[in-house]
C-alpha positions in Angstrom: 113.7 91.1 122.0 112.3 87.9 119.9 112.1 89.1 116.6 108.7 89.7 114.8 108.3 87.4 112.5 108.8 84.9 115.6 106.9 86.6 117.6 104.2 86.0 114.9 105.2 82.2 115.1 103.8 81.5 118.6 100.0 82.5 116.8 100.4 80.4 113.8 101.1 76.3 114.0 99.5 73.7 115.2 96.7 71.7 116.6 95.1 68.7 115.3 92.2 66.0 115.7 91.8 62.2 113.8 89.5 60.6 111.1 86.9 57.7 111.7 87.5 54.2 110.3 91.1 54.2 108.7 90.5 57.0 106.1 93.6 57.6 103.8 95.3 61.1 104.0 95.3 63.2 100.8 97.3 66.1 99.9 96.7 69.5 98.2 98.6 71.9 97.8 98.4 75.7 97.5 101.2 78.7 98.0 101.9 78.6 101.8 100.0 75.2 103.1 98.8 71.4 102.5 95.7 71.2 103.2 94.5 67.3 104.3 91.2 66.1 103.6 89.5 64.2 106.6 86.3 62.3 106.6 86.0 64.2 110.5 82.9 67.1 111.2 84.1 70.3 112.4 87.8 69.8 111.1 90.0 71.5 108.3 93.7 70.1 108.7 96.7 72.1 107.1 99.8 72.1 106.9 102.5 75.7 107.1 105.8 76.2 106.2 108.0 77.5 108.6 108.3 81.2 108.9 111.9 81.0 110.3 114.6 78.7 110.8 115.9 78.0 114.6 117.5 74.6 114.8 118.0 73.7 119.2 121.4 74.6 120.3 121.5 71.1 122.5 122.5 73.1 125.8 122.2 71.9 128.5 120.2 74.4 130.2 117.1 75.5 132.3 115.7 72.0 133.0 113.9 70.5 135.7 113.5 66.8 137.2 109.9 65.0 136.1 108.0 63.6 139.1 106.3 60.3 138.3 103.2 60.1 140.1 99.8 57.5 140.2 96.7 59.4 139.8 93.5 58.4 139.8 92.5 58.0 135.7 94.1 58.1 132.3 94.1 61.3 131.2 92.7 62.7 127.6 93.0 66.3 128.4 93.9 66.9 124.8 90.5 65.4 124.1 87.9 67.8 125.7 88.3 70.7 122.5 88.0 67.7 119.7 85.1 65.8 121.7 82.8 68.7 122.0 83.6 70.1 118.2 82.1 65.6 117.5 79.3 66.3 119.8 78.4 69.9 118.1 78.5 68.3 114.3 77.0 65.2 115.2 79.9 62.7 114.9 80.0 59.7 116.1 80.3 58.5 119.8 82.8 60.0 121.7 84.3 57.6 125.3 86.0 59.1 128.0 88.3 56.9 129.4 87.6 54.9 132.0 89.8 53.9 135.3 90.9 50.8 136.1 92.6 52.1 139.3 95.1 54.1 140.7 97.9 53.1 138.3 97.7 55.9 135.6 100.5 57.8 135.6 101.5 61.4 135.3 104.7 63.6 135.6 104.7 66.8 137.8 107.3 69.2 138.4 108.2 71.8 141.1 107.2 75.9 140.2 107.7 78.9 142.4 104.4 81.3 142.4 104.9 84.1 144.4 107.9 82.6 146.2 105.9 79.5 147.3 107.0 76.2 145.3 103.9 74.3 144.3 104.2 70.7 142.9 102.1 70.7 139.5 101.3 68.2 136.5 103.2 68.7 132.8 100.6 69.0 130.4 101.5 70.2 126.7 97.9 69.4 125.9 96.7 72.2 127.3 97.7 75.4 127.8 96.4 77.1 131.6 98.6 77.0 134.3 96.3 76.9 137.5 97.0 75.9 141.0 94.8 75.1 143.9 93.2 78.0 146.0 93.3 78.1 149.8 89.1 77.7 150.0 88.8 74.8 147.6 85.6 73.1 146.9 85.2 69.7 145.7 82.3 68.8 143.3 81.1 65.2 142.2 79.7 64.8 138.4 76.0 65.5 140.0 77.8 68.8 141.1 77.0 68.4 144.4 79.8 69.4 146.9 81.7 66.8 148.6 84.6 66.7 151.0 87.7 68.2 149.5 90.4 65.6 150.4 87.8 63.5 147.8 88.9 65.3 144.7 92.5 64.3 145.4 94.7 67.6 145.0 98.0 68.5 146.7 98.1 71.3 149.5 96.5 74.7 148.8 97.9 77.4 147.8 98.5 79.8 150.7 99.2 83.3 149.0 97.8 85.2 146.4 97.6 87.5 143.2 99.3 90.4 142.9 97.2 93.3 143.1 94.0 90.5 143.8 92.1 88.7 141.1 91.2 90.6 138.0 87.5 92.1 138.1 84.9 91.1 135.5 87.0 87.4 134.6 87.2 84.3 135.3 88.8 80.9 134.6 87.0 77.4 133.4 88.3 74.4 131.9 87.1 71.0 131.1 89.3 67.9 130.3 88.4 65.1 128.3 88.4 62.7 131.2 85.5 64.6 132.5 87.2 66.9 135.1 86.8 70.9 135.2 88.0 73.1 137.5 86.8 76.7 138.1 88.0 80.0 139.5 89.5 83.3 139.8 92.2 84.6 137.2 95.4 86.6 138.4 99.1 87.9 138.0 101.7 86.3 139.9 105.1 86.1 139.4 105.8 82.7 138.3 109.5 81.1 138.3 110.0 77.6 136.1 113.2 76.2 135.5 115.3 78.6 136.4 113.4 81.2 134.5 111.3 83.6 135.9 108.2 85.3 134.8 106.8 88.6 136.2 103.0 89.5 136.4 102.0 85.8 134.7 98.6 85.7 134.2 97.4 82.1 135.8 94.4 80.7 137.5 93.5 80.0 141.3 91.1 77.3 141.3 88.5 77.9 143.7 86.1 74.6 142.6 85.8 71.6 140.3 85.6 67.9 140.0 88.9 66.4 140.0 90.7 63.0 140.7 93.8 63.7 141.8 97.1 61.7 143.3 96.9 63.4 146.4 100.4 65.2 145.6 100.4 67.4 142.9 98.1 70.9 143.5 97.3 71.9 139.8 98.9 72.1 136.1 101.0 73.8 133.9 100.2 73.9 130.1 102.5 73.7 127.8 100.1 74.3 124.8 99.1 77.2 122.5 97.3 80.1 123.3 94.4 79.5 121.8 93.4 76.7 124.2 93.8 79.1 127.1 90.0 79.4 129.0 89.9 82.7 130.9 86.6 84.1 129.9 84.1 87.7 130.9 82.2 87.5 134.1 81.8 86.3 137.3 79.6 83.2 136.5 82.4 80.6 137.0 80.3 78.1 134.8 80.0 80.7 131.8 82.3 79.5 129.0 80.4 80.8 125.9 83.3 81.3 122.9 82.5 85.0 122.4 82.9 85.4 126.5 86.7 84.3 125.6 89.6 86.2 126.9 92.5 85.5 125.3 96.1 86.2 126.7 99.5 84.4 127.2 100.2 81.4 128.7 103.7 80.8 131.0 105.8 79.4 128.0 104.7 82.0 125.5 105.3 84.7 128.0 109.1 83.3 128.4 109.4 82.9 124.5 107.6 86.5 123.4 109.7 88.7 126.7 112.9 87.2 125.0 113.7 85.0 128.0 114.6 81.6 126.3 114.8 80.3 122.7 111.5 79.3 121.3 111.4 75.4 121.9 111.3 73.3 124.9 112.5 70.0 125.4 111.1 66.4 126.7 112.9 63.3 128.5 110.5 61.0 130.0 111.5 58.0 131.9 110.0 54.7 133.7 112.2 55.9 136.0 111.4 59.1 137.7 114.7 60.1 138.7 115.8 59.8 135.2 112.9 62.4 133.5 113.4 65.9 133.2 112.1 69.0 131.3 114.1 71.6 129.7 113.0 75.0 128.4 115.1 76.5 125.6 117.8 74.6 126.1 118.0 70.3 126.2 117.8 67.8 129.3 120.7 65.8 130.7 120.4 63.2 129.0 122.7 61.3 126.6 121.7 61.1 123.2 125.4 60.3 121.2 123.8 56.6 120.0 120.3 57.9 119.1 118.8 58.0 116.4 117.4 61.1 115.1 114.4 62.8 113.6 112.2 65.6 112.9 108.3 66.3 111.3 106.4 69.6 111.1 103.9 70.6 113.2 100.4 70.7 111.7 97.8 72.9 112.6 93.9 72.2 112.5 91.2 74.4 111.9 88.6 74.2 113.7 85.2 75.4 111.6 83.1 76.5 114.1 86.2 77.9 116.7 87.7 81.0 114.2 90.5 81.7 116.6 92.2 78.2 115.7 92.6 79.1 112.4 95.5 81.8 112.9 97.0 80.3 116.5 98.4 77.6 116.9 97.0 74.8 119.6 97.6 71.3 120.0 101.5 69.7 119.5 100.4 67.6 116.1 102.0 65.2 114.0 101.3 62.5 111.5 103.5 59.7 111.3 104.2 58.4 108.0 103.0 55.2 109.2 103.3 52.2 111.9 104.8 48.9 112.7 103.9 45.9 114.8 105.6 42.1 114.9 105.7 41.9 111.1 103.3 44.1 109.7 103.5 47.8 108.4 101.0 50.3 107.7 102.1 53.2 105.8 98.4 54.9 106.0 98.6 58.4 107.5 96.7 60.5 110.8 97.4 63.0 112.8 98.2 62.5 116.2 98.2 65.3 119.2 101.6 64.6 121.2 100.2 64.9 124.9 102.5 64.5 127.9 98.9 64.0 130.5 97.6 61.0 128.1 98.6 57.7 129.9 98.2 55.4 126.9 98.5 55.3 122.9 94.9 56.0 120.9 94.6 54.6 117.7 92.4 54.4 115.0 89.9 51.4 116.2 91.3 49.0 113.2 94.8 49.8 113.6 94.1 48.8 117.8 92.6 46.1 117.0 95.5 45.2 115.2 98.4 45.8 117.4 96.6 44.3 120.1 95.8 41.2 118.3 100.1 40.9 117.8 99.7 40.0 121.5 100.7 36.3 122.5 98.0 35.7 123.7 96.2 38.1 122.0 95.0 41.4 123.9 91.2 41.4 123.8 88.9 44.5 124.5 86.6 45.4 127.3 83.6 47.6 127.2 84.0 48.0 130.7 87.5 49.6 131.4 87.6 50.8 127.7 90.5 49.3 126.9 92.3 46.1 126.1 93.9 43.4 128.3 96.1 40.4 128.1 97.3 37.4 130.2 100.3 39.5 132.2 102.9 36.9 131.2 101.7 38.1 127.6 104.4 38.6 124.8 103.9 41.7 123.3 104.6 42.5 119.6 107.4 44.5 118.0 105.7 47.9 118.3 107.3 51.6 116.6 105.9 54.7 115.0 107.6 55.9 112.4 108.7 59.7 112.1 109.8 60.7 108.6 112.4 58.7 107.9 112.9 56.8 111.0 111.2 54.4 113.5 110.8 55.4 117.2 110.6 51.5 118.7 108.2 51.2 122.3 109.8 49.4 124.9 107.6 46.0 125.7 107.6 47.2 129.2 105.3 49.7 128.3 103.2 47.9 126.0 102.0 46.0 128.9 101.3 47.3 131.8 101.5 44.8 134.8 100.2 47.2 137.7 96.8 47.9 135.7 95.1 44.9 136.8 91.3 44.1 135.8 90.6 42.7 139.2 88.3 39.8 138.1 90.0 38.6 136.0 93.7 39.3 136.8 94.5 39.9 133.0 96.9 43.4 132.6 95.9 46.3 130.4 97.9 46.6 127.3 99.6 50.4 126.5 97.9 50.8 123.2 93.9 51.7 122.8 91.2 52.4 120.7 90.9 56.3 120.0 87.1 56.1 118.2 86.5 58.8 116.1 89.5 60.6 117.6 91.5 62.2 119.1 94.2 59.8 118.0 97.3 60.3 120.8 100.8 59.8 121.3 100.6 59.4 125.0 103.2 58.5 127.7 104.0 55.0 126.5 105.3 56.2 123.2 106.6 59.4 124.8 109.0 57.4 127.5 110.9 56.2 124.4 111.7 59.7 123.1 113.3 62.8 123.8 111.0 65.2 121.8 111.6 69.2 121.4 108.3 71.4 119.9 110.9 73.8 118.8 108.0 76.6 117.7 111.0 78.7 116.0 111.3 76.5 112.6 108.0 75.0 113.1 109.1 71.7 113.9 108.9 68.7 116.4 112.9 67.1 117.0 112.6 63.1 118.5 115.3 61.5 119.5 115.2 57.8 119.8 115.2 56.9 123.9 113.8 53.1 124.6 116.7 51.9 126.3 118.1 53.5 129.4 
């Protein structure tokens, strides 16, 4: 059994959102937190100390090979809880990204529900697992029903809940690229890397707007449970916060039933053969020559949503600063780690900035919402530092030369303007780490992973 004050852990650490126009980062303290003062509606950031101490015994265990896959947008799903908290306190604009074509990328992995594998997308920016339903209906943004292969997911799901779909409940989730998906909630017993899970709670997803990549058939979140969206009712739509039904996700199921140490463990790669997951244990991946580091997790209170302010939701950081061809900056922000973000969101000064290193320099379009460069651009010396320690980006992913603006045949560039926030580590900074949320001591492990 996971001990209580652990067990305790997995509703208290963190989540986290960004400040406007370069604000600095002040500290306060008080007996058990730091509490940062942003210029940001709707936000209280703090900061706990860990309630126990589990350092990652480095086995390697219980892991699972990373997908890549094209799909058809970026993806901000971390975005969709900060962007309506702007919209509710009257912040300022708030841009979904935009596509530029079918180049994004995502990881997937393989799960057994039921005994039937589905192929599903790695997202530790949110925290529903969900899978396709048999009777799936695809929606446009009017909401109007269109034909199913349009929203782009992988084959159905052909079984079902155990025991049939709970009564009086449903499931509803919107992303911050726009898509939502709707349907009926469940148990099934679920099986991920190696570790199985009986009578999981999860979604089948019965409707929704989605652009897909044709090959994976839903997601599996990695995040807190207070980001989990079952709700009372049978209105599919109804998502009111005091309709909110609260219960545990996959990972905090394995963790609370004793079934693996309280941390799991990130290796993504260019290369998809190369990627891999790991859950209470560490990939297979060699880390002798890396450097090492390690920052606490901060939490973010969210004024108007109580429940955020005793569990934990987004994976947060804030680097102690960043640097790019020869300059530094040592101001501070918090950034939500987030394994379904393509790119790297930065405050709009700080983008401007890095993208200006560029040779030529990388400009920004209103259109695609992002910045792009002559392909046979030189990108700057780009790395965000962790403590003590800077985490380099590999120039091949500063520039991406399949994301083409087709008139003008200039590339889009890996880093972007986050706004008003969220501010995101995405998977061009995460492809040059291994990184373990190890929930135990409260902590987020990176090693450094740029060349392989």
């Amino acid at each position: 059994m996971m001990p209580p004050s652990l067990i305790g852990l997995l509703g208290l650490a963190a989540l986290s959102s960004a400040a406007p126009a370069l604000p600095h980062l002040s500290t306060h303290a008080n007996h058990h937190s730091a509490v940062h003062s942003l210029s940001l509606p709707g936000f209280q950031f703090r900061r706990v100390e860990p309630l126990v101490s589990i350092s990652s015994s480095k086995k390697v265990q219980n892991h699972l090979c990373l997908r890549r896959l094209s799909t058809g947008k970026p993806r901000r799903s971390a975005a969709a809880v900060f962007g309506q908290v702007q919209r509710d306190n009257d912040g300022g604009r708030y841009e979904n990204v935009t596509a530029v074509n079918h180049y994004a990328v995502e990881y997937a992995v393989s799960a057994i529900f039921n005994g039937i594998p589905m192929t599903i997308v790695v997202d530790s920016g949110s925290a529903d697992t969900w899978i396709r339903g048999f009777n799936f209906t695809c929606r446009n943004g009017l909401n109007q029903t269109i034909p199913s292969e349009a929203c782009g997911l992988g084959p159905p799901f052909t079984g079902d809940f155990v025991g049939g779909p709970l009564e009086d409940e449903h499931f509803t989730i919107a992303y911050g690229d726009g898509e939502n998906i709707q349907g009926r909630v469940g148990y099934m017993d679920v099986e991920f890397a190696g570790i199985m899970v009986a009578g999981q709670e999860i979604a089948l997803a019965s409707q929704g707007t989605w652009l897909g990549n044709g090959v994976s058939s839903g997601v599996l979140g990695l995040a807190y449970p207070s980001l989990t969206s079952a709700y009372m009712g049978d209105d599919l739509d109804a998502d009111a916060q005091y309709l909110s039904v609260p219960y545990s996700p996959l990972f905090t199921s394995m963790v609370s039933d004793g079934l693996i140490e309280p941390y799991w463990t990130l290796a993504m790669a260019r290369n998809s053969s190369l990627g891999s997951i790991s859950l209470g244990g560490m990939p297979p991946v060699n880390l002798s020559h890396s450097n090492y580091d390690s920052t606490p997790i901060l939490i973010a209170e969210i004024i108007d949503k109580e429940k955020t302010a005793w569990q934990p939701s987004f994976y947060t950081i804030v680097p102690k600063g960043f640097h790019f061809g020869q300059e530094t900056t040592t101001l501070e922000y918090p950034f939500i780690l987030d394994t379904a973000t393509s790119l790297i969101y930065l405050p709009y000064n700080l983008a401007e900035a890095v993208n200006g290193q560029f040779d030529p320099p990388a400009k920004y379009s209103y259109y695609y919402d992002s910045y792009f460069t002559k392909c046979d651009a030189i990108p700057p010396r780009f790395g965000v530092q962790i403590e003590g320690t800077t985490f380099w980006v590999n120039s091949q992913d500063l520039l991406n030369k399949e994301v083409k603006d087709p008139d003008t045949g200039y590339c889009q560039t890996g880093i972007s303007d986050g706004g008003e926030g969220p501010f995101i580590l995405g998977a061009v900074f995460l492809t040059n780490v291994v990184v373990s949320m190890n929930i135990g001591s409260g902590r987020v492990e990176f090693w450094s992973h740029e060349l392989y």
